[in-house]
C-alpha positions, 0 to 999 in steps of 0.5 A: 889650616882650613878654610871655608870659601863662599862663592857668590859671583859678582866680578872676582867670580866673572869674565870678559866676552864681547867687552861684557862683564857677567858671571859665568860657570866657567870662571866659578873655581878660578880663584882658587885655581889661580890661587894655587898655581901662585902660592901653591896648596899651603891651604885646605880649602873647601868651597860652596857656591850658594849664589852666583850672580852679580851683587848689584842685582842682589835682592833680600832673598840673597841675603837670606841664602847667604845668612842661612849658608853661615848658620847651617856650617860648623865654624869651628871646624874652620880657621875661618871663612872667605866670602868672594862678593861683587864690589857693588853692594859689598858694603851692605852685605858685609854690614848685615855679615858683621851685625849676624855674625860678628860673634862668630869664633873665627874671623869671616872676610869678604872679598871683591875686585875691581876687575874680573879675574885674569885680567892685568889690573884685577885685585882679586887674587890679591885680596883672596890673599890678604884674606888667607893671612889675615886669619893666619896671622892676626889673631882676630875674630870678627868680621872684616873686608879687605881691599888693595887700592890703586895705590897698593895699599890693602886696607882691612875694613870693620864689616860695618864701617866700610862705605860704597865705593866711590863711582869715579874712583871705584875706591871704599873708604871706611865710615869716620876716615880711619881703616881698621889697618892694612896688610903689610907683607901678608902681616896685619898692621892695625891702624891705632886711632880712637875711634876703632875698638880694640883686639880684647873688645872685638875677641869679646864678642861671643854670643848673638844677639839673636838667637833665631834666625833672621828671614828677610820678608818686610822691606824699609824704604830708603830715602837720601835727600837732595836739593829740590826732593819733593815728597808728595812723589813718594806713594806711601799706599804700600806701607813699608816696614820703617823708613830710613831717611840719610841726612846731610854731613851736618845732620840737617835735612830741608825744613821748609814748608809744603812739599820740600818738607821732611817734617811733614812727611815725617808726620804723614808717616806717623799718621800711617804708623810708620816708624821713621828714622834719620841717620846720622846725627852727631853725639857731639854735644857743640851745638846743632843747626836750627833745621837739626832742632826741628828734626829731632823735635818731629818724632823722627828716631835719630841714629847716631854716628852710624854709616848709611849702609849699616843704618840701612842693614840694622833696620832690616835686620830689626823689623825682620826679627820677633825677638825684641821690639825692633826699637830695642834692637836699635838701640844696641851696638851690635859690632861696632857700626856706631863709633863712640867719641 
């Protein structure tokens, strides 16, 4: 078996010096050495380094190095791919991962830790594990996250449904409660629920959607609402791609009046020609609060049973790209990131 290994920083690829946590050149490989010396050389792996860096302080031009890293290897020469990446903004890369290259023919998983490597609580060999087995033994392609919780639980995440770890607990979770499955004594078990797709749906996937390319040049700008926002503080002179505006879990958003008004900030984007989208709304269809009429009727785009970190990463992907009107691109389901009820 053969394996692609992607090093990009972040904690699994850190150490510890004076209580400080960075990525350094030292601790680049150690994953692999401590992998080794665990369970011994049962893989041939090959590793690139294309970033090295903590992923909180990832910018677009990161993820345009690690997109053009997927697209100029061969996968078919592999079983499959491990990218090692910093717990911060995993679920927004793995998110853009799974939207790209979700037709890949060989399963691609990202990994983090909680700790750097070495030390007693880290979970990072652990996690560089299950992900070695997970394309042993599961059958899948796709791509996927996989993370042991302070429970010993080592949960398998669709790329695009994995949410940001929660601050206190430093714990994912996946976007609608149901994992993908788990990793049970290096066997993958998958968690049967409706909301995830089946083996035959996710082996399916063969061609992309895209054909070229993706360079990251425009930015979105990303607004989460809380009680009191008072737009007239966001200085729209500098006019952004397309704004992606979250809502609260009952897809409501503040309709008053004056400057606590998200439908008249809609409207001083649509003046300015600036596309404007709220996520998430249900597709249930058991009624909607008043303040979620309001919303649709104010020519905002609604995105449906979508996480924030997908919404996030489709739009970028979309006003990013010259192969289709990005609204089009939206509309399409591109790996699972809207769940179907």
């Amino acid at each position: 078996m053969k394996i692609l290994v992607i090093l990009t920083g972040g904690t699994i690829g850190s150490h510890i010096h004076d209580k400080l946590i960075n990525v350094s050149d030292e601790s680049v490989y150690l994953i692999m050495d401590l992998y080794q010396k665990q369970y011994g050389n049962d893989v041939d792996f090959d590793v690139i380094r294309p970033i090295n860096m903590l992923s909180e302080n990832f910018t677009p031009e990161q993820w345009n190095i690690l997109c053009k890293t997927l697209k100029n290897i061969r996968p078919k020469d592999y079983d499959g791919v491990i990218i090692t990446h910093g717990s911060d903004t995993l679920s927004y890369s793995a998110a853009l991962i799974g939207m790209l290259y979700g037709h890949a023919p060989v399963p691609i998983i990202l990994v983090a830790s909680g700790y750097p490597l070495g030390h007693p609580k880290s979970n990072g060999l652990i996690n560089f594990r299950n992900a070695v087995c997970f394309i042993k033994n599961s059958g899948l392609k796709g791509v996927y996250s996989i993370y042991r919780d302070f429970k010993g639980n080592d949960t398998v995440y669709l790329s695009t449904r994995i949410k940001e770890a929660d601050s206190f607990s430093d714990e994912f979770s996946s976007y609608g409660g149901a994992p993908f499955g788990y990793m049970q004594n290096e066997v993958f078990v998958p968690e049967i629920n409706k909301i995830n797709p089946t083996f035959e749906q996710i082996n399916s996937i063969t061609e992309p959607t895209l054909k070229n390319s993706v360079v990251f040049k425009k930015d979105i700008l990303v607004i989460k609402p809380y009680t009191g926002l008072n737009y007239k503080f966001l200085n729209l002179d500098e006019s952004p791609a397309c704004v992606l505006h979250f809502l609260y879990h009952s897809s409501t958003g503040c309709t008053s009046h004056g400057n606590y008004s998200l439908p008249e900030f809609i409207e001083k984007c649509k003046n300015k020609n600036i596309d404007f989208y709220l996520s998430s709304f249900k597709s249930e269809g058991t009624g909607i609060y008043d303040s979620s009429r309001i919303l649709l009727e104010s020519g905002a785009i609604p995105l449906v049973n979508i996480s924030p970190e997908a919404a996030r990463a489709k739009l970028h992907i979309a006003y990013n790209q010259s192969e289709m009107p990005p609204k089009e691109y939206i509309n399409k389901n591109l790996y699972f990131e809207h769940i179907n009820m």
